[in-house]
N, C-alpha and C positions, 0 to 999 in steps of 0.2 A: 241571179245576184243574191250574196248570203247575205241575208234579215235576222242571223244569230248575233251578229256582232252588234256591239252598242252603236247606235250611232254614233251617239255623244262621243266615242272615241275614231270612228270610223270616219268623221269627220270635223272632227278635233284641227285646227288646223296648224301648219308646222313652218307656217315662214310669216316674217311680218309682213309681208307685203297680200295674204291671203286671212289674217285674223280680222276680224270686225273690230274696231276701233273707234271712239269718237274722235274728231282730227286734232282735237284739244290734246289729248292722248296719245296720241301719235306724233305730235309736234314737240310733247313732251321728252318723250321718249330719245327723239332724235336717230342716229342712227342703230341703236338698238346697244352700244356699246354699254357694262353696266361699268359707269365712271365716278358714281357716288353711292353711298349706302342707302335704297330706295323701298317706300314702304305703296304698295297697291291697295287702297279701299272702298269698299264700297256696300251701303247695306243689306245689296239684295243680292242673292249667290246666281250664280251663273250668266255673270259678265263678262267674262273671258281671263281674270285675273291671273290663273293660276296657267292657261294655256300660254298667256305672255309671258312669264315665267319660264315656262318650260322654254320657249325658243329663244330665250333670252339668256338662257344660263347652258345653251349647248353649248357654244365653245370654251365651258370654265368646266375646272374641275370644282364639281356642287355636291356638298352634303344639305342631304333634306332634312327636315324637322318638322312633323309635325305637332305645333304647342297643345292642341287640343289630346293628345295622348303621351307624350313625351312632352314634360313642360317642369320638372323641377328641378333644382340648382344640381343634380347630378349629374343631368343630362349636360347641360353646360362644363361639367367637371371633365365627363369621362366621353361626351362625344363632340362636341362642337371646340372645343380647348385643344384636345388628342389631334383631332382633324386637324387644325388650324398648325398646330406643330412638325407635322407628320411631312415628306413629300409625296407627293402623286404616284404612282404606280403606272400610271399613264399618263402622256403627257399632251397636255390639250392644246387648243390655238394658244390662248390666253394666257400666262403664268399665274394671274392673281386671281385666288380662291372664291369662292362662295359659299355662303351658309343661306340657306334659304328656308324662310318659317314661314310655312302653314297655318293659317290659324291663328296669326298671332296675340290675338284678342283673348284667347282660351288660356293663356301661361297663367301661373302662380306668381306671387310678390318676390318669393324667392329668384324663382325664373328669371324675371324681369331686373331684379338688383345687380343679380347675377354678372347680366350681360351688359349692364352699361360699361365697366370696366373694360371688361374682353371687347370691345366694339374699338375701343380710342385703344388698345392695347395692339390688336394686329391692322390699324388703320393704314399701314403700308403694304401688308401683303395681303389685304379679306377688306371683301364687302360684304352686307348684309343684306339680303334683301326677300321684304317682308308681305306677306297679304292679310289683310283683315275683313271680318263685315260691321264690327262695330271699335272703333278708332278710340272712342271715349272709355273704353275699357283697358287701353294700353298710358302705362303713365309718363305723365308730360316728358318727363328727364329722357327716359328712352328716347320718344317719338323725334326728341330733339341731335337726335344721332343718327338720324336719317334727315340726309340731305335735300333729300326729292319724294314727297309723300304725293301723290293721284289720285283724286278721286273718279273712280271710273263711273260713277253716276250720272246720268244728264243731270245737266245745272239749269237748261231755260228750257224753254218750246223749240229754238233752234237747233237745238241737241237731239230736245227729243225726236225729232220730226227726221233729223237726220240720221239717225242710229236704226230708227222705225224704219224707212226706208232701205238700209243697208242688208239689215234682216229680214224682212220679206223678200229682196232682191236672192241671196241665200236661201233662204226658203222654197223657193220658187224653181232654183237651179236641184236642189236636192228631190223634191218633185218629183222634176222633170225625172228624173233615172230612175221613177218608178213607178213612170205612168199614173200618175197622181196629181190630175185636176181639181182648181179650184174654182170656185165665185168670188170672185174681186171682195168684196163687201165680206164675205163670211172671211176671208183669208184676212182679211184687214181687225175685224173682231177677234180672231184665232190670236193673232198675235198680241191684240190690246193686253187680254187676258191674260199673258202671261210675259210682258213687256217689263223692265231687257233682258229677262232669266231666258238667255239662247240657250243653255243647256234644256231648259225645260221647253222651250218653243220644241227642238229637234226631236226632244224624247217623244214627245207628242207624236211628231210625223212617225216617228219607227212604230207605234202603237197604231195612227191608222193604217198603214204599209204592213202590217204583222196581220190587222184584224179583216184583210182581204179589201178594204174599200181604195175602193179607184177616183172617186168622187167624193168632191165635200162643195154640195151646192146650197144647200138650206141647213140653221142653225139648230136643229135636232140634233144634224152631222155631227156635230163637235160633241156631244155624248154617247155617241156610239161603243166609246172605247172606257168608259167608265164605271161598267159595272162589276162589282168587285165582291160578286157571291162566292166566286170562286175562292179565298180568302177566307172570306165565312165560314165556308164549309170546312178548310182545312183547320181554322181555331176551333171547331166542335170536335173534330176526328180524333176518336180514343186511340186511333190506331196510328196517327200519326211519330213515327220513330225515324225516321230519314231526315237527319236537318239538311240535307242539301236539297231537298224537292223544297225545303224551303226558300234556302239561298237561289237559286235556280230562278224560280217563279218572280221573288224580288228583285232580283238584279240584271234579271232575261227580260220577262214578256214586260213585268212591269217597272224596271229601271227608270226611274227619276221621277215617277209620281208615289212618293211616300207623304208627301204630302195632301193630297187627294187621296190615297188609301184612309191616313190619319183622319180625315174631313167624312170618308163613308163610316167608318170605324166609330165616330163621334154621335153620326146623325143616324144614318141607316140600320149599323151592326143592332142597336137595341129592339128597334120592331121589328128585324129580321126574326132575332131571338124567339122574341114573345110570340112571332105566326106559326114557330115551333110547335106550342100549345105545349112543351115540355114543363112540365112544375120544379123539374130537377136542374134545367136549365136556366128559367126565372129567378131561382132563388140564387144562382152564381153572379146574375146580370150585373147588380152593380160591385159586384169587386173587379169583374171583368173590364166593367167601365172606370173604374178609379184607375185599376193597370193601363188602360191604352190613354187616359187623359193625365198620365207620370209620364209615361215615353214620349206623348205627342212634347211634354214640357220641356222634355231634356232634348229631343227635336230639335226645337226653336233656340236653345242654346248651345247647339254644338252646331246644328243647320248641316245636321245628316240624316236629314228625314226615313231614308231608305234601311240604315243600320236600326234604326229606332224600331221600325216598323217590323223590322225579324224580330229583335228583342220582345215587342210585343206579342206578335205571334207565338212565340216558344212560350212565354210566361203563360198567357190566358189560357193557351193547350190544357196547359198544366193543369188547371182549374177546371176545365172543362174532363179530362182526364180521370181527375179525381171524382167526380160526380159517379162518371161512368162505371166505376168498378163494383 
């Protein structure tokens, strides 16, 4: 069974009837048709938001947009306007278009002005339809051109308790296909920890499935997979010239824990340093630390922990680099 592929894409999943949902969500949804212009929020990433998305907008013909890198009034000018005018080149179930934003919390004021227009402008032949992690950053007038906004967050303990179960139930079948037993109790803790981020629940499991363990009976278990010297070592390496053994490493073995890389990088990376006993590397220490606690920042506001973390890496090289010559 190949362990190179993401999980997170490997089992990504591709019908509604097989996405994890709360039933609030689902009932929302209805039969999955998009009949109003609908915005998906919620402030922890890896809810499923963007997978409903994708199955949701297969039978239209969709242009994607991501606001978080493509967000000023040009992009509205000369891609999402163009599109909206244009016909298909293929033609789908559906006849009426879609524009669909990524991100939508990350646009520019321009951005956003932009498109209240263009939104009531092709409201017979285009919906819009949007995902965010922070809602309070997109402004009133917009949000009010979307007809069907979702919170995909639990709202009570009956949510929670139900979504919890849904995902261990997942859990537990993904597992199974790889010989990978648990303890009720630590599986139960496994998932508290990173509850309802299922992208990050799964990433986990490809990491212990990659790092040989069969078993996770006692709660040590659940660190086995966190040591992150390897990393380390590559931010010191003067020889380091291959950015893709970068990309590689980030996006391979350790895909979807940039934010636990960020967390050792913060706490660990500095006493790592100093057991060095290098004087040439001390004296780097905290510029090193100022670089990876700027990326950890931009991080938490773009909530692409994993890009951040190359970015980090490449820069502090640098640094480290320089010492060496």
């Amino acid at each position: 069974m190949d362990t190179n592929i993401l999980f997170t894409e490997k089992y990504r999943p591709k019908t509604l009837k097989s996405i994890i949902l709360l039933d609030r969500v689902r009932k929302q949804i209805g039969d999955g048709l998009i009949k109003q212009n609908t915005l998906f929020y919620s402030d922890k990433p890896g809810t499923g938001k963007t997978s409903l998305v994708k199955i949701l907008t297969e039978d239209y013909t969709t242009l994607y947009i991501n606001a978080s890198k493509d967000r000023g009034i040009e992009v509205v000018r000369n891609e999402i306007e163009k599109f909206l005018q244009t016909k298909p080149l293929i033609k789908k179930k559906h006849d009426i278009k879609i524009v669909w934003l990524e991100e939508l919390h990350n646009g520019t004021k321009d951005f956003y002005k932009s498109l209240f227009a263009l939104i009531e402008k092709y409201a017979k032949s285009a919906r819009f339809i949007a995902t965010c992690n922070w809602i309070k950053n997109i402004p009133k007038p917009l949000l009010s051109r979307f007809g069907l906004i979702i919170n995909f967050a639990p709202q009570n303990k009956d949510e929670e308790e139900k979504l919890f179960h849904k995902i261990r139930k997942r859990i537990l079948t993904i597992s199974d296909k790889y010989e990978l037993t648990w303890n009720d109790e630590i599986l139960d803790i496994f998932i508290k920890t990173y509850f309802p981020d299922i992208r990050k629940i799964i990433s986990e499991i490809q990491n212990f499935v990659n790092s040989g363990i069969t078993s996770v009976e006692d709660i040590s278990d659940l660190d086995k997979t966190t040591d992150f010297t390897e990393i380390f070592e590559m931010i010191i390496n003067p020889k380091l010239n291959n950015e893709i053994d970068v990309f590689q490493l980030i996006r391979g073995k350790y895909a979807g824990k940039g934010n636990d890389i960020f967390h050792s990088l913060t706490n660990d990376f500095p006493e790592w340093i100093r057991n060095k006993n290098n004087p040439a590397y001390l004296s780097i220490r905290p510029q090193a630390y100022i670089s990876i606690a700027d990326w950890m920042n931009k991080a938490c506001n773009t909530n692409d922990f994993d890009t951040m973390v190359i970015a980090a890496i490449f820069q502090c090289n640098n640094f480290f680099k320089n010492v060496n010559k």
